[in-house]
C-alpha positions as CSV (number, residue, x, y, z in Angstrom):
1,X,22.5,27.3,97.3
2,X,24.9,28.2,94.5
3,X,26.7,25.2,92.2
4,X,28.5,26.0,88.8
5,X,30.5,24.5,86.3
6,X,32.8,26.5,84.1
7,X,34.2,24.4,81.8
8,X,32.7,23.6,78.8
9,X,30.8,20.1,79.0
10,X,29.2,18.6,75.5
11,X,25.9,17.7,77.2
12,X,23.9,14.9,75.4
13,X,20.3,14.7,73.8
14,X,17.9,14.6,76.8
15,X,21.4,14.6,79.3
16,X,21.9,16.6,82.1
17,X,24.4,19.5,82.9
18,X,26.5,18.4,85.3
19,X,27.9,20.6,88.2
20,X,31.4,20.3,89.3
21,X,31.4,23.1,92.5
22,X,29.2,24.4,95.3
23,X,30.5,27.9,95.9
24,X,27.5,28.5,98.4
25,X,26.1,25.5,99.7
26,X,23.0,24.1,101.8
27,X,24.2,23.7,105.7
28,X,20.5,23.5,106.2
29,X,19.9,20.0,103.9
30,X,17.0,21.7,102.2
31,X,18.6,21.3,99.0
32,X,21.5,18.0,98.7
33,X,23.9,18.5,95.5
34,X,26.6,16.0,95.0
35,X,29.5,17.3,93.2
36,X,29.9,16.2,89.4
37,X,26.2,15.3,89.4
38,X,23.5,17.1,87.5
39,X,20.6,16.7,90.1
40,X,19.6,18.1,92.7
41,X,17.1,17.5,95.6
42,X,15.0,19.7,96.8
43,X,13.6,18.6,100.5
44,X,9.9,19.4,101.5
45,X,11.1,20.5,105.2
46,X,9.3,23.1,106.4
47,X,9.6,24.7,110.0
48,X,6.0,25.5,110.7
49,X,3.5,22.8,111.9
50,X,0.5,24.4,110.2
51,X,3.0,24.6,106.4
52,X,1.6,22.1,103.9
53,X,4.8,23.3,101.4
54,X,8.0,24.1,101.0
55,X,8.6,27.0,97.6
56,X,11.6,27.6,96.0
57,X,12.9,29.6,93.4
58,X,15.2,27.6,91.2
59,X,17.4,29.8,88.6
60,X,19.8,28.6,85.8
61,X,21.8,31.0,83.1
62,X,24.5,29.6,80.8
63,X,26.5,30.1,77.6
64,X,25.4,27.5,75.3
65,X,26.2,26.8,71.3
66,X,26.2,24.1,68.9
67,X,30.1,22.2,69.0
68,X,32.6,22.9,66.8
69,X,35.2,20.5,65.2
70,X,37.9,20.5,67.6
71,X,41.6,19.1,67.4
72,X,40.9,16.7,70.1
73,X,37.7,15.7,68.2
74,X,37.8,16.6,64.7
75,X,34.2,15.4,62.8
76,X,32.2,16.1,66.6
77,X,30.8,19.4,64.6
78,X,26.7,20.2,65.1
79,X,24.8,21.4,62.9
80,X,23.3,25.0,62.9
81,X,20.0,25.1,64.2
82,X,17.7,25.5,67.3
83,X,19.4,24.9,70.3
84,X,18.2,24.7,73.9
85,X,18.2,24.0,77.8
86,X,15.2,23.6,80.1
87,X,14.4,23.0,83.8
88,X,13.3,19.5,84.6
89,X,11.8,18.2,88.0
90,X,12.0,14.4,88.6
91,X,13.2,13.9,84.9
92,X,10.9,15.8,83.3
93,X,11.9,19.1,81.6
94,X,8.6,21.8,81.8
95,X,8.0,23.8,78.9
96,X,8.1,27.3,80.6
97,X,11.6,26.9,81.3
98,X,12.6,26.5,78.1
99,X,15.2,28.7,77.1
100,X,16.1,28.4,73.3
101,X,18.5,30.2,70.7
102,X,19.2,29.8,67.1
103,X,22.9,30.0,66.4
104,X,24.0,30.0,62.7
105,X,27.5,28.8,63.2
106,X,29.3,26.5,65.1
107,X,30.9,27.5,68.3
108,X,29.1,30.5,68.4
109,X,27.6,30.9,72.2
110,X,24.4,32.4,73.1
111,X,23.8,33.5,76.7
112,X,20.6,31.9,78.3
113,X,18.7,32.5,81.8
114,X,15.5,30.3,82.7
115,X,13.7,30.7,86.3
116,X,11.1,28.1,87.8
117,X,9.2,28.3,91.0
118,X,9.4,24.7,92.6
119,X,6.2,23.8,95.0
120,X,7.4,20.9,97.0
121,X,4.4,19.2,99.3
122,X,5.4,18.9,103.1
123,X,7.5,15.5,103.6
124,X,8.4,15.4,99.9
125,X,11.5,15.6,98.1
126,X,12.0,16.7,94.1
127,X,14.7,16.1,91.9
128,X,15.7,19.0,89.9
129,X,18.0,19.4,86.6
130,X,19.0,21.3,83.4
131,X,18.3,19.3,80.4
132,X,19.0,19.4,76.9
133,X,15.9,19.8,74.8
134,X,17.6,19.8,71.3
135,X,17.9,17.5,68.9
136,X,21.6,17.2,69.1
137,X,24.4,17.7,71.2
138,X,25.3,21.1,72.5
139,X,28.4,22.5,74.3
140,X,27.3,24.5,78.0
141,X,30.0,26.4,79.7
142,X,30.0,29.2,82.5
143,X,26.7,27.0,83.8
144,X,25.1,28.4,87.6
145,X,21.8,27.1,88.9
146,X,20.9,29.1,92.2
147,X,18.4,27.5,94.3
148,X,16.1,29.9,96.7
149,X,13.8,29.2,99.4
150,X,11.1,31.7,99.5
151,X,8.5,29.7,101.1
């Protein structure tokens, strides 16, 4: 499963990065996306009776940078800094995901790319999300998480 979302969003402290399209979708229901949400849920189906798991490969690349003062919302400039994204499963972001950059000016965009393998137990379902690990606000754009089951 493929969902995007090219526009730039201004994703909170701790928020999500919402996805707007599904350009390749689940006709299986392994994985359930509903548009304009940021979560996803991966399904623990698995098609052989002696399976205890269903694997997945979960991969998320953006462009990311610390907002600028805009016309439409003059005084909405970050500050230049540390600025990241990380993979979270059932609200929790995990460390190894982390993808961080350090721009020095505003509206400056760094590309990022994080991969996760998700383990999901037989009969379970996980929720899965890009979150915003900095300390401030931050502006995503051109964001696509791919979902892969491999196992």
């Amino acid at each position: 499963m493929e969902v995007t979302s090219n526009a730039v969003q201004l994703v909170g402290i701790g928020q999500n990065v919402l996805f707007t399209e599904s350009p390749i979708p689940c006709n299986k229901g392994y994985v359930i996306h509903r548009e304009g949400s940021g979560i996803l849920t991966l399904r623990g189906i698995v098609n052989n009776p002696c399976a205890t798991f269903a694997r997945y490969l979960v991969s998320f690349g953006a462009n990311i940078a610390v907002p600028a003062d805009t016309v439409e919302a003059p005084g909405t400039a970050g500050t230049p800094g540390e600025i990241g994204l990380a993979l979270a499963i059932s609200g929790e972001s995990v460390p190894t995901s982390e993808a961080v950059v350090t721009p020095t000016a505003t509206g400056a965009y760094f590309g990022i790319f994080e991969s996760l393998y998700v383990t999901v137990p037989r009969g379970c379902c996980f929720n899965i999300a890009v979150e915003n690990i900095s300390d401030q606000p931050i502006d995503v754009r051109n964001a696509n998480l791919i979902v892969e089951r491999v196992a």
